[in-house]
Phi, psi and omega in degrees: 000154163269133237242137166241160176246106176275138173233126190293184127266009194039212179249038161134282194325139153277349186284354213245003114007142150271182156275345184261338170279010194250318202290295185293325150297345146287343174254003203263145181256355166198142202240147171218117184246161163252117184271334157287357197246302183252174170286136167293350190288325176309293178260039141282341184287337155316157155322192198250301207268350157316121191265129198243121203249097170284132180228035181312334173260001199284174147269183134326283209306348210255310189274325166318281188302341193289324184273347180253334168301303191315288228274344178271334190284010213105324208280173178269099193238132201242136192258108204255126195233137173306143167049196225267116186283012167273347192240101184065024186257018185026065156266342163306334196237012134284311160340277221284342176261012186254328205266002160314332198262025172063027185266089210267165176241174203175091180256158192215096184314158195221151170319127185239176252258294194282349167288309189307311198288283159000280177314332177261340168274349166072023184223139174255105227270014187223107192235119142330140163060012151199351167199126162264342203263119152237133170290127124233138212226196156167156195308171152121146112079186204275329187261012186031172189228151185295164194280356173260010182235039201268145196290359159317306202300295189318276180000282157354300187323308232022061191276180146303116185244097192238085195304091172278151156074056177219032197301293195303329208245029202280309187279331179289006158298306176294303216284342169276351168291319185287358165302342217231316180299164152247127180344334159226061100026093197274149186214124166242123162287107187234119183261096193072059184290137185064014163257186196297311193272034166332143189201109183235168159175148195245135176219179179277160176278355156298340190253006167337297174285332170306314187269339165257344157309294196304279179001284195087074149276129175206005163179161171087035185205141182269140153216131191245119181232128194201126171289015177267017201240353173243019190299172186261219176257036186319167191219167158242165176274008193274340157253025179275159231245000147235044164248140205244146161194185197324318189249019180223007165013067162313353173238000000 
């Protein structure tokens, strides 16, 4: 059968690539990208002779067929989606029109956004004894969310909470996180992590919104809101020396 490849691109560094997405990009004879999105240094990584479909202005009905003629002629057609296309990545209804169309996918996970950021920040979004959980959500926003995933809901959790595609709605973000949160609350802002022109900072969460006005953050941004992000020196049991488990016997 024939195969199309959606591919994550992770969130921008071409180093931060899987191998197996660098593998398929390097094989792809025809590429469709989000160009508004991913690096161009990324899908430089296509061939020279690679026919390259930017689809920032596209639609679905505009990119399906375009993905389903390449792949009945043969060709190698690589679908490239910014950070991981299983997270917000409209891939159910390319799946389901590729695969009516006699199409098998063949998706290939990508790095995401709140993982890059954690990593540059060196923080661990799971602390013993104060947050085991990560949300990821996000407000919303035009296109809403189910009433049991409304961020109210989330909040409650008080989990690591990290909240995509919520820029524009950043103060009704703040004003329902502080219901649950305490003001000063660490929130780290990350506007393109891991590309060059990169801007993470971490501030408390009353100054959330203030700080992404002054910014003018309105899209390509994360807030990761977590007490894990002011933890001490909690410790876990999996390498403390009177916890025993399969390959570590105490007796």
């Amino acid at each position: 059968m024939t195969t199309v490849s959606i591919v994550g691109a992770g969130p921008g560094a071409p180093d931060l690539l899987t191998r197996r997405a660098e593998n398929r990009l390097q094989s792809a004879q025809v590429l469709i990208w989000t160009d508004s999105l991913v690096s161009p240094q990324i899908a430089a990584l296509a061939p020279d002779h690679c026919e390259k479909i930017r689809s920032s202005t596209l639609t679905l009905e505009d990119v399906l067929p375009l993905m389903i003629d390449r792949a009945k002629k043969g060709l190698q057609v690589v679908r490239l989606h910014d950070g991981d296309p299983c997270l917000y990545g409209a891939l159910s209804e390319q799946i389901c029109g590729l695969n009516d169309a006699g199409i098998a996918v063949d998706v290939v996970p990508g790095i995401s956004a709140y993982q890059a950021t954690a990593s540059a920040l060196g923080a661990e979004l799971t602390i013993p004894g104060l947050v085991q959980t990560i949300v990821l959500g996000r407000a919303g926003g035009r296109t809403g969310v189910p009433e049991t995933e409304s961020l109210e809901n989330l909040a409650r959790l008080k989990a690591s909470l990290c909240l995509y595609l919520s820029a524009r709605h950043v103060e009704e973000v703040q004003a329902t996180l502080l219901k649950h949160y305490s003001p000063d609350t660490p929130v780290a802002i990350g506007h393109r992590v891991s590309w060059s022109d990169e801007w993470l900072q971490v501030v408390p969460l009353d100054r959330m919104a203030a700080i992404s006005r002054e910014q003018n953050l309105i899209r390509t941004t994360l807030y990761v809101v977590s007490p894990a992000l002011k933890a001490g020196r909690q410790r876990s049991k999996l390498y403390s020396p009177d916890h025993d488990h399969l390959f570590r016997p105490t007796h």
